[in-house]
C-alpha positions in Angstrom: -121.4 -11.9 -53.4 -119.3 -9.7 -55.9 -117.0 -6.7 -54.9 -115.1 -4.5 -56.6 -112.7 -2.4 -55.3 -109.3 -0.8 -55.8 -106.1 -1.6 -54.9 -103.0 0.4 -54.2 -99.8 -1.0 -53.9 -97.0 0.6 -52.8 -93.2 0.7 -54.1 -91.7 -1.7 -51.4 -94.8 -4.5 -52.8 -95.7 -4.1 -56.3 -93.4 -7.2 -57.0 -94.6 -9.5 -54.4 -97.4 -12.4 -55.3 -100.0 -11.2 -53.0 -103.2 -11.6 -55.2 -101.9 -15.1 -56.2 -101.8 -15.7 -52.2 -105.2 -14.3 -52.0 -107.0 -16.8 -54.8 -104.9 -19.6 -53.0 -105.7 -18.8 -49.7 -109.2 -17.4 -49.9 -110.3 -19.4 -52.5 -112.0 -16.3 -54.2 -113.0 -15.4 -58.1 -110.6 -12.8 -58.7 -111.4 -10.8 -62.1 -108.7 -8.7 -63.0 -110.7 -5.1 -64.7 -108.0 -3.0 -64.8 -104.0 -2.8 -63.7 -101.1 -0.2 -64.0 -98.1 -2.3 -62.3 -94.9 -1.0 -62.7 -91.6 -1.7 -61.9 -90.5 0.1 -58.2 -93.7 2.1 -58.5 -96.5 2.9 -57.0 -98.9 0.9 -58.8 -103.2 0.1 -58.4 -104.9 -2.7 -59.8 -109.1 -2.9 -60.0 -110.7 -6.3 -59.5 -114.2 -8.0 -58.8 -114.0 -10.3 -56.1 -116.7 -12.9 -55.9 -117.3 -15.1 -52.8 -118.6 -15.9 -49.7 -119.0 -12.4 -47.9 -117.3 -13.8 -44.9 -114.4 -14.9 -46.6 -114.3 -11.5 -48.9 -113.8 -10.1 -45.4 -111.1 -12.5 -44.7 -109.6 -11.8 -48.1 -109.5 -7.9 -47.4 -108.1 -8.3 -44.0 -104.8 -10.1 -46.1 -104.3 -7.4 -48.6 -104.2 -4.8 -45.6 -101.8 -7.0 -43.7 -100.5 -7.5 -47.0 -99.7 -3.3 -46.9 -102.3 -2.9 -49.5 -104.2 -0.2 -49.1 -108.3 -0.8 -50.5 -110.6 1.9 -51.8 -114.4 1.2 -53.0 -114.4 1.7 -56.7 -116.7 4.3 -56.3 -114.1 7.0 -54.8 -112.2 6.2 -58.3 -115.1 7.2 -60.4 -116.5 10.0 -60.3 -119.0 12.2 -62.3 -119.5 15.9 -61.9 -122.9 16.5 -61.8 -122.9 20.2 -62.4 -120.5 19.5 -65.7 -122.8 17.2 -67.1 -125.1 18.0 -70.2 -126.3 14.3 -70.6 -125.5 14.2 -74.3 -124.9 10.7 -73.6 -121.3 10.1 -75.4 -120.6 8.6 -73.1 -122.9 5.8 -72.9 -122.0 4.7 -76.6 -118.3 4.2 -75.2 -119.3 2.4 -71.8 -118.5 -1.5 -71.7 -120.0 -2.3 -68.5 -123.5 0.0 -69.2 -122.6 1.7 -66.3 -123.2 5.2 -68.0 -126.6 4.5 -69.8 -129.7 6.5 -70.4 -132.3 6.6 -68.1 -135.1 8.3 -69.8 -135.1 8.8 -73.9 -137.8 11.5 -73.9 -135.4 13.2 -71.6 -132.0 12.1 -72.4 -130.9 11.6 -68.9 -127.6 9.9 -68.4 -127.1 7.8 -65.5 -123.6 6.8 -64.0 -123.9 4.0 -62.0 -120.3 3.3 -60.0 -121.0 -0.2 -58.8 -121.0 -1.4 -62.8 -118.0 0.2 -63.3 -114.7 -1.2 -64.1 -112.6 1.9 -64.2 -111.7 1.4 -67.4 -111.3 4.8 -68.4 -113.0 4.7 -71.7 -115.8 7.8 -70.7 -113.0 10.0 -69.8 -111.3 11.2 -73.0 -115.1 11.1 -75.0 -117.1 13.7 -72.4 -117.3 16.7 -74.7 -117.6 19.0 -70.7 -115.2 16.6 -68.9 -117.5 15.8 -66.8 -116.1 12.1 -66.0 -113.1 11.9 -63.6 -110.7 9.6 -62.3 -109.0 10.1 -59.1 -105.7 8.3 -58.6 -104.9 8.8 -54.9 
């Protein structure tokens, strides 16, 4: 099974090795899709975690004991419907496909969050700003 979510760390934690503990420990597939750690900040990471559903559980039981606190990647990405025009810039720009068009004759774009890394990319190329990252 493969997961991604997000992952807030706070200032008193950003330094300590807690997704090293959790591939130890858990034995999980941790893919890295995005990260802004700084020093004595608040800081978020994104990742993919693939394994066992049980022991994904177990994993995301640490990081909260950990202090981490875990959003689903799709509260980070967001499109805004009603802004859209579905010239499909965005698709060109996408990495993971997860803005792609539906329909040709109609030029639908489609945004779907559970292909999406967060890595931004859509953001600064939607001509109505209709992509949006919240950072909570």
């Amino acid at each position: 099974m493969k997961k991604k979510i997000v992952l807030h760390f706070s200032k008193a934690i950003w330094d300590k090795p807690i997704i090293y503990r959790l591939i130890k420990k858990f034995d999980l597939v941790v893919n890295i899709q995005k990260a802004n750690v700084l020093p004595k900040q608040e800081s978020f990471m994104v990742l993919e975690l693939d394994g066992d559903n049980g022991v994904i559980t177990k994993g995301l039981d640490f990081l909260i004991e950990c202090g981490v606190r875990i959003d689903p990647i799709e509260q980070r990405i967001k499109r805004d419907e009603d802004r859209c025009t579905h010239c499909g810039a965005c698709t060109a720009i996408c990495p993971t496909g997860s803005l792609y068009i539906k329909d040709r004759s109609t030029m639908e774009v489609v945004f779907d969050s559970q292909l999406c890394s967060g890595c931004e990319l859509c953001v600064p190329v939607c001509p109505p700003h209709a992509m949006e990252i919240h950072i909570y």
